[in-house]
C-alpha positions in Angstrom: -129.3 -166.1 -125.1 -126.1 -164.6 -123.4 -125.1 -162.7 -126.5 -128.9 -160.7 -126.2 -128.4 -159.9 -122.6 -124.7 -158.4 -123.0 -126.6 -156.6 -126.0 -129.1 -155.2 -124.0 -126.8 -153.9 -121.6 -124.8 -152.6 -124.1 -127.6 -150.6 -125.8 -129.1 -149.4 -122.5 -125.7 -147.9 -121.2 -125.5 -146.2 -124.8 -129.1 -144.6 -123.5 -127.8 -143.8 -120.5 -124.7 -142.3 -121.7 -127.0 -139.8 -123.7 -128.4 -138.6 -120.8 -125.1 -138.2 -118.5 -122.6 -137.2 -121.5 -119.6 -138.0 -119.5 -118.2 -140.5 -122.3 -117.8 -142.6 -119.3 -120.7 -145.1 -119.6 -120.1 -145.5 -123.3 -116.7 -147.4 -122.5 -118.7 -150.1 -120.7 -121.0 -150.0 -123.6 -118.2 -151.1 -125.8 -117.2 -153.8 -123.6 -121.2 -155.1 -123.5 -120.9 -155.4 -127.2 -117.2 -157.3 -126.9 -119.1 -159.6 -124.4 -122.1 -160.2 -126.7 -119.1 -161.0 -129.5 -117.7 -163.6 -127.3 -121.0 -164.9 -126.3 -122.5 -165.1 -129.5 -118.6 -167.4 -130.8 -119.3 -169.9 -127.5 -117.0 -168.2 -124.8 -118.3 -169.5 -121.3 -119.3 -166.7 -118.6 -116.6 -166.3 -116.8 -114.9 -165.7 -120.3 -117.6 -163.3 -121.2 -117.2 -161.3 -118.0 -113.6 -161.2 -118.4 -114.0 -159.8 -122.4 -116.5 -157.4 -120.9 -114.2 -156.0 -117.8 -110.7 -156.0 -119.9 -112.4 -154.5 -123.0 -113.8 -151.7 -120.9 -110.8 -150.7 -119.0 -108.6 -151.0 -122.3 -111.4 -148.1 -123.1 -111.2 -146.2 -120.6 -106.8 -146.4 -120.4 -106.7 -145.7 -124.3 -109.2 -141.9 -124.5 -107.7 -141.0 -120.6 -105.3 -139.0 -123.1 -107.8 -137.4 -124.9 -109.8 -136.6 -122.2 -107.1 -135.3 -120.5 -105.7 -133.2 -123.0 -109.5 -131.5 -123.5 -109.6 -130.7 -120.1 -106.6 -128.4 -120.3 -107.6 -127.0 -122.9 -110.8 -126.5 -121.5 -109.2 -124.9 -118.3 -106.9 -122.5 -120.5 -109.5 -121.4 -122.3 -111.5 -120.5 -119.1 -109.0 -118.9 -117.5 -108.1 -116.4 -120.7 -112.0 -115.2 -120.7 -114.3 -114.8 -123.8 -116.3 -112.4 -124.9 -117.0 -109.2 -122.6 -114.9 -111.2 -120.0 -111.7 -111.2 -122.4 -112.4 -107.1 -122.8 -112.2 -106.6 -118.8 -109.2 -105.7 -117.9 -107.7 -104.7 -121.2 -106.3 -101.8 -122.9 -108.1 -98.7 -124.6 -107.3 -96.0 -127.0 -109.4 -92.8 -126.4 -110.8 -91.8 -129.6 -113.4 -89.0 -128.5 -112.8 -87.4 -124.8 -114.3 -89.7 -122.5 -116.0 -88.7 -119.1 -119.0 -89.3 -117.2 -121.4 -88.6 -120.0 -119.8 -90.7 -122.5 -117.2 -91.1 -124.9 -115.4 -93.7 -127.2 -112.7 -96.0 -127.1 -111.2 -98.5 -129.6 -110.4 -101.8 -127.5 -108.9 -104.7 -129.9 -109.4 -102.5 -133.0 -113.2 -102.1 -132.2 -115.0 -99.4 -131.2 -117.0 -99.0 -127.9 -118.7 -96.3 -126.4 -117.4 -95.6 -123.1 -118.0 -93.6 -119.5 -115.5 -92.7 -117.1 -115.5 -95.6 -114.3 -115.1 -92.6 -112.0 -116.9 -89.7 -112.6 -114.5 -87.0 -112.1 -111.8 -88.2 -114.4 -111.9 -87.0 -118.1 -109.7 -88.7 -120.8 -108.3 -86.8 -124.0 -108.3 -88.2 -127.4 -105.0 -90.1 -127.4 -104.7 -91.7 -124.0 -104.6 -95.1 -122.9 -107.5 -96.1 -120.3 -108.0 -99.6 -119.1 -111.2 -101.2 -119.4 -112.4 -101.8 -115.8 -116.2 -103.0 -116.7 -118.7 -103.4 -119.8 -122.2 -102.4 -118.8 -124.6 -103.6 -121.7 -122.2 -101.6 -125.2 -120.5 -99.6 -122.6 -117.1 -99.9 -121.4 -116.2 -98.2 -117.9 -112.7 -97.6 -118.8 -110.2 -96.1 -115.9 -106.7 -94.0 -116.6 -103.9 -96.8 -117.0 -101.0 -96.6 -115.1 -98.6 -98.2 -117.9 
């Protein structure tokens, strides 16, 4: 009868871990199961209970490292920028003069149509600009200073 219960708790911290996707209720999941293991071979309660806590926190110590190490890579990756974020801020080659009415630019070996970020400037075919914005395809690109 024990071995059902430690089941049941088992299956509906699985459930719950569905809904949360944490990975953290799914260690005590695991230990439900040991539990129900133990319960179903004879172990007493207390014994059950102690299978149950140790095989949780033996869980949770052994994927801290993973979780860990996916966290910095999460943080790097959010930090470097994707997408139009990675293009802020970069460099531009002027390909076709470039000023308030448009222009083009070849950022990362793709080209973008671009606008002077300030109206009055006006950039020759063979400059480098910096990319200060992207509105929708167009980059606002400003004369850089390097």
């Amino acid at each position: 009868m024990e071995a059902v219960l430690w089941i049941v708790l088992g299956v509906v911290l699985a459930v719950a871990e569905i809904f949360t996707v944490s990975l953290f209720l799914i260690m005590f999941a695991v230990g439900a199961f040991a539990a129900a293991g133990a319960a179903a071979l004879g172990a007493s309660v207390p014994v059950q209970a102690l299978v149950f806590a140790v095989v949780s926190a033996l869980t949770l110590a052994a994927s801290r490292p993973a979780v860990r190490r996916h966290r910095e890579k999460t943080a790097e990756t959010d930090q470097e920028g994707f997408g139009l974020q990675a293009i802020e801020g970069s460099n531009a080659l002027v390909l076709e003069q470039v000023d308030a009415d448009g222009g083009m630019v070849k950022i990362d070996g793709e080209m973008w149509t671009a606008r002077s970020y300030d109206g009055t400037q006006t950039f020759a075919p063979g400059e480098r600009v910096r990319v200060i914005e992207v509105k929708g395809v167009t980059a606002m690109v400003w004369r850089d200073d390097i």
